[in-house]
matplotlib code that plots the C-alpha trace (Angstrom):
import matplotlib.pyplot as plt

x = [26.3, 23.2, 20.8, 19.6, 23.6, 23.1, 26.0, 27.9, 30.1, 32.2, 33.3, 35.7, 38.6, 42.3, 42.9, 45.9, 46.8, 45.2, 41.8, 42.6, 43.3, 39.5, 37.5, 39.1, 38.0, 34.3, 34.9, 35.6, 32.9, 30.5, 31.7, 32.2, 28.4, 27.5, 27.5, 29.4, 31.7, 33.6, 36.7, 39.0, 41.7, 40.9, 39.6, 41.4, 44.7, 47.6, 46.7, 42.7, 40.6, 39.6, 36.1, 35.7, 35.5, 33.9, 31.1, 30.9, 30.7, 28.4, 26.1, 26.2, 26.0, 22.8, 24.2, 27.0, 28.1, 30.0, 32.4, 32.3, 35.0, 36.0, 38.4, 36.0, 33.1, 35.8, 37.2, 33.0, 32.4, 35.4, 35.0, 38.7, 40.5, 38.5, 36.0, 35.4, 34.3, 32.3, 30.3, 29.9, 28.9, 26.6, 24.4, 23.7, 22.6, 20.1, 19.0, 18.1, 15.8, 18.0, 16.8, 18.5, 18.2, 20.7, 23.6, 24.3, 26.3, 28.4, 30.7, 33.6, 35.2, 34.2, 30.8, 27.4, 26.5, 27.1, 31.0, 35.0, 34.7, 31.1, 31.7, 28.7, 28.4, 26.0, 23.6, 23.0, 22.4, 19.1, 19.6, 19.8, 23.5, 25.2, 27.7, 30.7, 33.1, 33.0, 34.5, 32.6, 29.5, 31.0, 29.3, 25.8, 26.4, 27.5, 24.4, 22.1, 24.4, 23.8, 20.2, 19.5, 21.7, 19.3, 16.6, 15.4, 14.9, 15.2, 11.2, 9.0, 5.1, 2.6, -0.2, -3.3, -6.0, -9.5, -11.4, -13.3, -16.0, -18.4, -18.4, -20.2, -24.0, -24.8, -25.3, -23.2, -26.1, -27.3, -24.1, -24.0, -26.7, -28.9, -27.0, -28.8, -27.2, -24.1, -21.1, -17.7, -17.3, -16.2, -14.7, -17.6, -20.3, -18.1, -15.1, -12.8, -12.1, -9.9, -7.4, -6.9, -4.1, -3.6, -3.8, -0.4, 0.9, 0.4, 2.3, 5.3, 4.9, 8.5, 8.4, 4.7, 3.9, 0.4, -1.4, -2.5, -5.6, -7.0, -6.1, -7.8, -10.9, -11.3, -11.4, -13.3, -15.3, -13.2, -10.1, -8.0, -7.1, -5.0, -6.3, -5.0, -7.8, -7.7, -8.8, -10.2, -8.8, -9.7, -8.7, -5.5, -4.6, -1.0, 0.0, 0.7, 3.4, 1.0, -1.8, -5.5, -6.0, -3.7, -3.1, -3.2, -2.7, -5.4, -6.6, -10.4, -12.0, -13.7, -17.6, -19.2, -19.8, -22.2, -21.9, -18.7, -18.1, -16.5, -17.8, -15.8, -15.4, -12.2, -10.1, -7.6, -8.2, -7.2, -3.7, -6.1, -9.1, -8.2, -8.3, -11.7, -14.9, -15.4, -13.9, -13.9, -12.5, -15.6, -17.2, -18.2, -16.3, -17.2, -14.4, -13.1, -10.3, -8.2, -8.0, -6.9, -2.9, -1.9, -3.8, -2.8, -2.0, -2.4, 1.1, 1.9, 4.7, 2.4, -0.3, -1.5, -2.0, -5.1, -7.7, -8.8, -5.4, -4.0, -2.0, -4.8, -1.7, -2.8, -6.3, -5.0, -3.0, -3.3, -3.5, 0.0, 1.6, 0.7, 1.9, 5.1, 5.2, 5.1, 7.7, 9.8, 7.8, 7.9, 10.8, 12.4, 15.3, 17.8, 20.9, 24.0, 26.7, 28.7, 26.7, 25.5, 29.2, 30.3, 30.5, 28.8, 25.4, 22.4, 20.5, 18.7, 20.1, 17.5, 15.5, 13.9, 13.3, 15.4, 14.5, 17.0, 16.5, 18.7, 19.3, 20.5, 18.5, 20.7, 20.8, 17.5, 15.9, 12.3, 11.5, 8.0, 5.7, 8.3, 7.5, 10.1, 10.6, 12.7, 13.9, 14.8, 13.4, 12.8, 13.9, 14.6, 13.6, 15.3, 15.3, 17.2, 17.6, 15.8, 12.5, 13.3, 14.5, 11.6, 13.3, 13.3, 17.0, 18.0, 16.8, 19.2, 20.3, 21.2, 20.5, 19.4, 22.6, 25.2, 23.4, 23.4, 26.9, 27.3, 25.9, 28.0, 31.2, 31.0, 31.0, 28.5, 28.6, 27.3, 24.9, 22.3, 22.0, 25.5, 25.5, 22.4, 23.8, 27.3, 25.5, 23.5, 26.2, 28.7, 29.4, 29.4, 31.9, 34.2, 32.9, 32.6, 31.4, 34.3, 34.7, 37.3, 39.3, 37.8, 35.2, 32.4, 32.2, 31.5, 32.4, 33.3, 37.1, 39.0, 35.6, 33.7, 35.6, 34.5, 30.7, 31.2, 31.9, 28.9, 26.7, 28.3, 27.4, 24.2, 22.4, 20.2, 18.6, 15.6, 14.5, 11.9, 12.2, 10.1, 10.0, 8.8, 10.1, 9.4, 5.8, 6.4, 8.7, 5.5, 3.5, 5.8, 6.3, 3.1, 1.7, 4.6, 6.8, 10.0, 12.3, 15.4, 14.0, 13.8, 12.6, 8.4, 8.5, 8.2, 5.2, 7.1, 7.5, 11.8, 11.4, 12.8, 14.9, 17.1, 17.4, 18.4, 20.9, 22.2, 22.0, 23.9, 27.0, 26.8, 27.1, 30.3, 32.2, 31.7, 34.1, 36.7, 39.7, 39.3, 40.8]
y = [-33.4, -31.3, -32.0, -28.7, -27.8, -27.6, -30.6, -28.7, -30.8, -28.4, -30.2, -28.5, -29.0, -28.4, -25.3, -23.6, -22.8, -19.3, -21.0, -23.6, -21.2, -19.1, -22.1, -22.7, -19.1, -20.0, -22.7, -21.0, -18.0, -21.1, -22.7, -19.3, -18.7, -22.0, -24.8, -27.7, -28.1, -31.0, -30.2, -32.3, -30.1, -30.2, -33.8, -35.9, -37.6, -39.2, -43.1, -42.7, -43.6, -40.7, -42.4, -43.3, -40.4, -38.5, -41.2, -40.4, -36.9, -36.5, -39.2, -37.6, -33.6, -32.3, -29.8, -30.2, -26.7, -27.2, -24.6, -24.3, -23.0, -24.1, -26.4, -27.9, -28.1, -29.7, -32.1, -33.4, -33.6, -36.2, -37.7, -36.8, -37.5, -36.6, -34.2, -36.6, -39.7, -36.9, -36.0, -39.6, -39.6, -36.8, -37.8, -41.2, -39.8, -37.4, -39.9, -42.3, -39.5, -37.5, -33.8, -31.6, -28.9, -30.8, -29.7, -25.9, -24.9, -21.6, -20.0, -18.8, -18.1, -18.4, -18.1, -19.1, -19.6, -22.7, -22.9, -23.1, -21.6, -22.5, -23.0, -24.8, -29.0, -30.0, -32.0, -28.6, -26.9, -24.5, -24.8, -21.2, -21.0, -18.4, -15.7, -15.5, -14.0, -10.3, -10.0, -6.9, -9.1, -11.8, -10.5, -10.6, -13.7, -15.6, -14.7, -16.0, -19.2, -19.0, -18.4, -21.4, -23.6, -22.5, -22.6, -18.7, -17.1, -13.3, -12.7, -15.0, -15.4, -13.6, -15.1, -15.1, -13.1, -13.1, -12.9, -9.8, -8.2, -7.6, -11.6, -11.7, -11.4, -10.2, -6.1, -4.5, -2.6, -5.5, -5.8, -4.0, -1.3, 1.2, 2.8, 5.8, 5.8, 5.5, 8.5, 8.8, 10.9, 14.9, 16.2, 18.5, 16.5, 13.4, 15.0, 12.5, 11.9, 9.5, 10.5, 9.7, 7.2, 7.8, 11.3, 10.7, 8.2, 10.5, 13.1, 11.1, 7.5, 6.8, 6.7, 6.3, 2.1, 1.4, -1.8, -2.2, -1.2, -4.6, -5.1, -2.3, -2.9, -6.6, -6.6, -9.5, -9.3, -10.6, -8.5, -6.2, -3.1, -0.1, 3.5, 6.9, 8.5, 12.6, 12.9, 16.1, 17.1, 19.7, 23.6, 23.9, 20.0, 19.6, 22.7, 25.1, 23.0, 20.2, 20.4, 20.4, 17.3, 13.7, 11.3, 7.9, 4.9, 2.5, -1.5, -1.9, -5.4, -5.2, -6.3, -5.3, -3.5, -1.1, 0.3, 1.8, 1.9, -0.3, -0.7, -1.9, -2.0, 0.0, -2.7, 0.0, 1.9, 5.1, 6.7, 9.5, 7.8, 9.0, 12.8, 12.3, 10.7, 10.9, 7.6, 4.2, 0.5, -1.2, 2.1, 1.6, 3.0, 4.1, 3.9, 3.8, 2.1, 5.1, 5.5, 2.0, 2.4, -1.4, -4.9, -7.3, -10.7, -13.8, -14.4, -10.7, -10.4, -7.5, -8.0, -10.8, -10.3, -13.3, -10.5, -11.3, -10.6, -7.3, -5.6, -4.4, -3.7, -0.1, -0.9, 0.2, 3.1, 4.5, 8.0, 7.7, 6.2, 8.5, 11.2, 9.8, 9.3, 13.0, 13.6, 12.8, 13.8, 17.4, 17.3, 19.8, 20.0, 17.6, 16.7, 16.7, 13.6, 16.3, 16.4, 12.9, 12.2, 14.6, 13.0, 15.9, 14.7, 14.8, 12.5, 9.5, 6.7, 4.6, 2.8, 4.7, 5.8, 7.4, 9.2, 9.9, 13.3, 13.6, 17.2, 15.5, 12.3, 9.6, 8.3, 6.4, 7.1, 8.6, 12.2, 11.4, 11.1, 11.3, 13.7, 16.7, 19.0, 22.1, 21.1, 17.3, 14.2, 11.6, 8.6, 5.9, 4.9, 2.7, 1.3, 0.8, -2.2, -4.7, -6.6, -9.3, -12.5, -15.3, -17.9, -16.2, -14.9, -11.8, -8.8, -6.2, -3.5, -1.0, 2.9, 5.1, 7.1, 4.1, 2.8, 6.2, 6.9, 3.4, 4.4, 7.2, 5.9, 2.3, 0.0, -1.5, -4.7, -4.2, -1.1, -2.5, 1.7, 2.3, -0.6, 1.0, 4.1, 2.6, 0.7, 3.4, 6.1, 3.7, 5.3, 9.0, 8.7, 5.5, 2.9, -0.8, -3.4, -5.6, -9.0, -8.1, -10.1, -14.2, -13.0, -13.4, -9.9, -6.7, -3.6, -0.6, -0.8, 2.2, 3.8, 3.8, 6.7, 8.5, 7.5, 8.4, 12.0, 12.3, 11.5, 14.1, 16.5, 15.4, 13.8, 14.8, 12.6, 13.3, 10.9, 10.2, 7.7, 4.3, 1.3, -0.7, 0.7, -2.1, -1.0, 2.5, 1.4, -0.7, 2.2, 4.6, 2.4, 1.5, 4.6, 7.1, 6.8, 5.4, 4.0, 3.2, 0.3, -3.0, -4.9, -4.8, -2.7, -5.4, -3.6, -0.1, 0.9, 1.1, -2.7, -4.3, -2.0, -1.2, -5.0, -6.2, -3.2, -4.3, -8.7, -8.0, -5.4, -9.1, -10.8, -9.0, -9.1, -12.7, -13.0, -10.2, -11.3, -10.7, -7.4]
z = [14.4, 14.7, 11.8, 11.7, 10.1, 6.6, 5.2, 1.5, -0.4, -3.1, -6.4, -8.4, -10.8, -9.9, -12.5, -11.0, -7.4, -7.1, -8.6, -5.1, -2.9, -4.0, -3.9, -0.2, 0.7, -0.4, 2.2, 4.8, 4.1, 4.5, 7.4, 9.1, 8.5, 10.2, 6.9, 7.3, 4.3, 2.5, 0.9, -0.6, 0.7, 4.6, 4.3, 1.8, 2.8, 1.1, 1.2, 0.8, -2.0, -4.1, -5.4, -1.9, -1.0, -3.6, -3.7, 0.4, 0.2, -2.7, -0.9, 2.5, 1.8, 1.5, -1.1, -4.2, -4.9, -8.1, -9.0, -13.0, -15.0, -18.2, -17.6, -15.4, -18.5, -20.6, -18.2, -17.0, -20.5, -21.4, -18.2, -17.3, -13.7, -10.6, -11.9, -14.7, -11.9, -9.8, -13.0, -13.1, -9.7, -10.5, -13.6, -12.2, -9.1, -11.2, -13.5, -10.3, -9.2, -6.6, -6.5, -8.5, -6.2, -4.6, -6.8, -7.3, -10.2, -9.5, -12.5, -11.7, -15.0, -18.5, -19.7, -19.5, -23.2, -25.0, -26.8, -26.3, -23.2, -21.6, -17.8, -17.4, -17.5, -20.2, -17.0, -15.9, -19.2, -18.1, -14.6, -12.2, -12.4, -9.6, -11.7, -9.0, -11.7, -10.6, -7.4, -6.4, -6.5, -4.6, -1.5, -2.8, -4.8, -1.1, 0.2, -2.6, -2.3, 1.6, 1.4, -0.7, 1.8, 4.1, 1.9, 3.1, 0.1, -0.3, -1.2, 0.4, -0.9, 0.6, 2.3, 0.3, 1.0, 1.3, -2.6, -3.1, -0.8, -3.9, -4.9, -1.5, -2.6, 1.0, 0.7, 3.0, 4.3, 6.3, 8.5, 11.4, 12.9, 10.6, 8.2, 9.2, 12.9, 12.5, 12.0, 12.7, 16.4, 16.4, 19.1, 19.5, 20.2, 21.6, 22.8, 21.1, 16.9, 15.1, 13.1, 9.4, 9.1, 5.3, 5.4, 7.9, 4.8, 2.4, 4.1, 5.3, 3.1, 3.6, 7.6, 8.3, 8.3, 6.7, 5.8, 2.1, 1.1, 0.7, 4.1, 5.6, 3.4, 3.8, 7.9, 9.1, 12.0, 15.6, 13.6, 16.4, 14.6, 15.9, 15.4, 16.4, 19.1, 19.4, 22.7, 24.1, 28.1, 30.2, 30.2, 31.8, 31.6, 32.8, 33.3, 30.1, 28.8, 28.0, 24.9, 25.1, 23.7, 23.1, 20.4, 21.7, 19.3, 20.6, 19.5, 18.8, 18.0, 15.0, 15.6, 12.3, 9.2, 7.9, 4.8, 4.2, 8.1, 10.3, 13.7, 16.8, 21.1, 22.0, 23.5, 25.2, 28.6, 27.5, 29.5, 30.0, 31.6, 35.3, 33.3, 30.5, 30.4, 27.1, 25.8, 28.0, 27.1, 26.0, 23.7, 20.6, 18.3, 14.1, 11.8, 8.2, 6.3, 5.8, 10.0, 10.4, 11.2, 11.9, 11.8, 14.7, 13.1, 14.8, 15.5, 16.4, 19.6, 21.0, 23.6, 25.1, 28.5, 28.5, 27.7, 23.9, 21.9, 23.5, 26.3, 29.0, 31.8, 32.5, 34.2, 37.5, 37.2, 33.8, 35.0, 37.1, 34.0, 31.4, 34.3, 34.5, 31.0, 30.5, 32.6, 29.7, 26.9, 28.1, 30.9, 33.0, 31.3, 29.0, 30.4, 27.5, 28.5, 30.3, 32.8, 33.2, 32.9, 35.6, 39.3, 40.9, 38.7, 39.9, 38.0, 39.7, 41.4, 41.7, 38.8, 36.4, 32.7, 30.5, 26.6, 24.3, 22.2, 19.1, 17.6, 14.1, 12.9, 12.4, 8.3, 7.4, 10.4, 10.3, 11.7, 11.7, 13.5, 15.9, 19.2, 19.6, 22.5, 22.0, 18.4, 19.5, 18.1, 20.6, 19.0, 22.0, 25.7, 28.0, 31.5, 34.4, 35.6, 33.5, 35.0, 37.4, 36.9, 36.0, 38.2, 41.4, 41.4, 42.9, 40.4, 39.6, 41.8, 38.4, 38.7, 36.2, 35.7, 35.5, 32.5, 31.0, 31.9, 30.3, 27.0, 26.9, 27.6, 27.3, 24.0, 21.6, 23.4, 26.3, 25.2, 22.1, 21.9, 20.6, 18.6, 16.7, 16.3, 15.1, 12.6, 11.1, 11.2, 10.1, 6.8, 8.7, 11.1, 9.9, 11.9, 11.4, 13.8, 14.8, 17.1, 19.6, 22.6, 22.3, 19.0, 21.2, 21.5, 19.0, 19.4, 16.9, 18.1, 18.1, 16.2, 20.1, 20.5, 17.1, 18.1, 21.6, 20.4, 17.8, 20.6, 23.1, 20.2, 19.1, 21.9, 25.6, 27.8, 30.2, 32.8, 35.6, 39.0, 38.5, 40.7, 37.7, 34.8, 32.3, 32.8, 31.8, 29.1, 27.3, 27.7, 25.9, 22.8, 22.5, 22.6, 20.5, 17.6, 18.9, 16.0, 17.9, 20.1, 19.2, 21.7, 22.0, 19.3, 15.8, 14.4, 13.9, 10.4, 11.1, 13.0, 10.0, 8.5, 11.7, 12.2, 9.0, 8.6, 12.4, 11.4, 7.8, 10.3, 12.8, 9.7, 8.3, 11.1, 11.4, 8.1, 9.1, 11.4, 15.5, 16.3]

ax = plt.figure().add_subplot(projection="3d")
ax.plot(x, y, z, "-o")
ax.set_aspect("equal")
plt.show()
């Protein structure tokens, strides 16, 4: 048996057949969720010694869950039949020194406080007792049990941080360059400025991610910070669709500090170096803590290309990616699923890129700063096919429009898109996440059909030919606001709220019967 698979042994007393046939279902919950589970009735058999195997199971679990009920408390206390000998079994082991983390006390029925009909064993009098009385509780109250199996609590401790900059008898004013020379750039004299960070908070806190204060004040030098660069381009850049200027989200290494400035080297090659000289990789660049947008920690899945701690991949051909990137950002046209549906389609058949544009955001998700093009919110990109395989195998021969046509049509899965979508529109259109055929598969069942629909109605999809489209696909999440995608995207604001609504849908249909 794997030692990683947590080992529960479940004590309770034999109160009627429906109180049997509950403590059974806990059983199964937990074995169904990956815990290895002792219970007398899957394991005991006519013949075998009952203190046998209470003394073996209690000895050999790494948790006792110990369903209290009355009965139970009454029967521990005068040491009566089976639960009387495990109590036994119990208070010796405690009194020898055995954690008593080890045994978790869960009431079932009757009551915490002290009396006639106190649940609770006097050995665990003032021990955190879980209340699984109320059935429609009985869901969270699983997953506290769960959680302290697996010892991954709910809240976990933050790291601590650094004490306070003015314990440090060093004046600030000795960091760094004069005081005198340094100021934040204007797009006037510079033809590039940062833009505030907290100003974008303040406007949209619920959507727009931001490190604490402390954080973005307490920057140590060697730190790799991200900041939003305004960047100035030529009259006529890109035709009249295309702005005058571009926000791209950029890492700088943090080099020193003067005053209440930060100063840094841009770590980035701009997307629009091949169209601007104003701003190279390697410029200095003067910031504050209010423009700092993200802080790269040390175990961060972004970057690491071997230059210092962050992706340098578009050294070669930034200005052909941004290009292509635009070819989505302000497309042609959107195609509905109609048309990518409809054989006579003229969308690519070779690899590419694809953006999804949504005309209704889906529940939760953020609007900003999202980019829109004619009244859409672009909210996911994918690719066709995937990067090669590492091992030398064949790479896949995949187009563009049979993956969309996939998306459309297909089931959540083989398409991580639908099964986002399902998730978050769940309670919208009646959907529920479902294991289907062997139960190594989920899908929404008979719902695909409801969320194919809401995304005929709701949904448009530009895209532009790329032999390497993983390449284009970094570039576009690292540089705009994409809360559908997952993958290479951890350090959006929506990372972690998308996957634990998407894990707790995995989790459910894990206890629900194969359809």
């Amino acid at each position: 048996m794997d030692a990683s698979i947590p080992k529960v042994f479940i004590s309770y007393s034999w109160d009627s057949e429906e109180h049997k046939k509950w403590v059974r279902n806990l059983a199964e919950r937990l074995v169904a969720n990956g815990v290895e589970v002792t219970l007398d009735q899957w394991h005991l058999t006519p013949g075998q010694s009952l203190t046998q195997f209470m003394e073996a199971a209690i000895a050999e679990s790494d948790y006792v869950v110990v369903v209290c009920t009355a009965n139970y408390s009454a029967r521990s206390i005068a040491r009566i039949g089976g639960v009387g000998y495990e109590q036994q079994i119990i208070s010796g082991r405690i009194f020898a020194g055995l954690p008593r983390e080890k045994f978790i006390p869960l009431v079932r029925q009757g009551e915490f406080q002290p009396g006639a009909e106190c649940a609770i064993p006097p050995m665990f009098s003032g021990t955190f007792a879980l209340d699984m009385r109320n059935p429609e509780r009985e869901d969270a109250s699983l997953e506290t049990l769960l959680r302290a199996i697996y010892r991954k609590p709910l809240y976990e401790q933050p790291r601590r941080g650094a004490p306070p900059q003015w314990l440090d008898s060093t004046s600030e004013s000795t960091r760094g360059a004069d005081m005198a020379a340094v100021r934040l750039a204007t797009m006037d004299l510079d033809g590039w400025e940062l833009v505030s960070g907290l100003a974008q908070h303040h406007r949209t806190p619920e959507s727009f991610y931001m490190p604490s204060e402390r954080d973005r004040r307490t920057l140590d030098d060697g730190k790799l910070v991200k900041l939003m660069f305004d960047i100035d381009l030529p009259d006529g850049w890109g035709g009249d669709k295309k702005p005058s200027s571009l926000i791209e989200r950029m890492w700088v290494i943090v080099t020193g500090r003067v005053g209440p400035y930060y100063v840094g080297e841009l770590n980035n090659h701009p997307a629009t170096s091949s169209d601007q000289d104003h701003l190279r990789a390697g410029d200095e660049v003067v910031f504050l803590p209010e423009h700092v947008i993200d802080i790269l920690e040390e175990e961060s899945p972004k970057g690491i290309d071997g230059h210092r701690a962050v992706r340098l991949s578009w050294d070669r051909d930034s200005g052909e990616t941004e290009e292509a990137a635009q070819g989505l950002i302000h497309p042609n046209r959107l195609w509905s699923c109609a048309e990518v549906l409809d054989r006579e389609c003229l969308l690519p058949r070779t690899p590419g890129v694809y953006a999804w544009y949504f005309d209704q955001l889906p529940p939760t998700v953020p609007g900003e700063p999202c980019h829109t093009f004619e009244g859409r919110y672009l909210l996911y990109v994918g690719i066709s096919p995937k990067p090669p395989p590492k091992n030398g195998a064949a790479p896949s021969t995949q187009t563009v429009i049979k993956r969309l046509r996939y998306h459309y049509r297909g089931n959540a899965a083989g398409s991580t898109l639908r099964q986002t979508l399902g998730c978050l529109l769940a309670a919208e259109i009646g959907v529920e996440l479902r294991r289907v055929g062997s139960g190594n598969r989920m899908t929404f069942g008979s719902g695909e059909a409801r969320l194919s629909e809401w995304m005929a109605e709701h949904t448009r999809v530009a895209c532009v030919r790329h032999e390497e489209p993983w390449n284009l696909e970094h570039h576009l999440i690292d540089n705009y606001s994409l809360p559908l995608n997952l993958d290479q995207n951890r350090l959006h604001a929506f990372h972690s709220v998308l996957s634990k609504l998407r894990r707790e849908a995995k989790d459910r249909a894990r206890t629900l019967p194969v359809l």
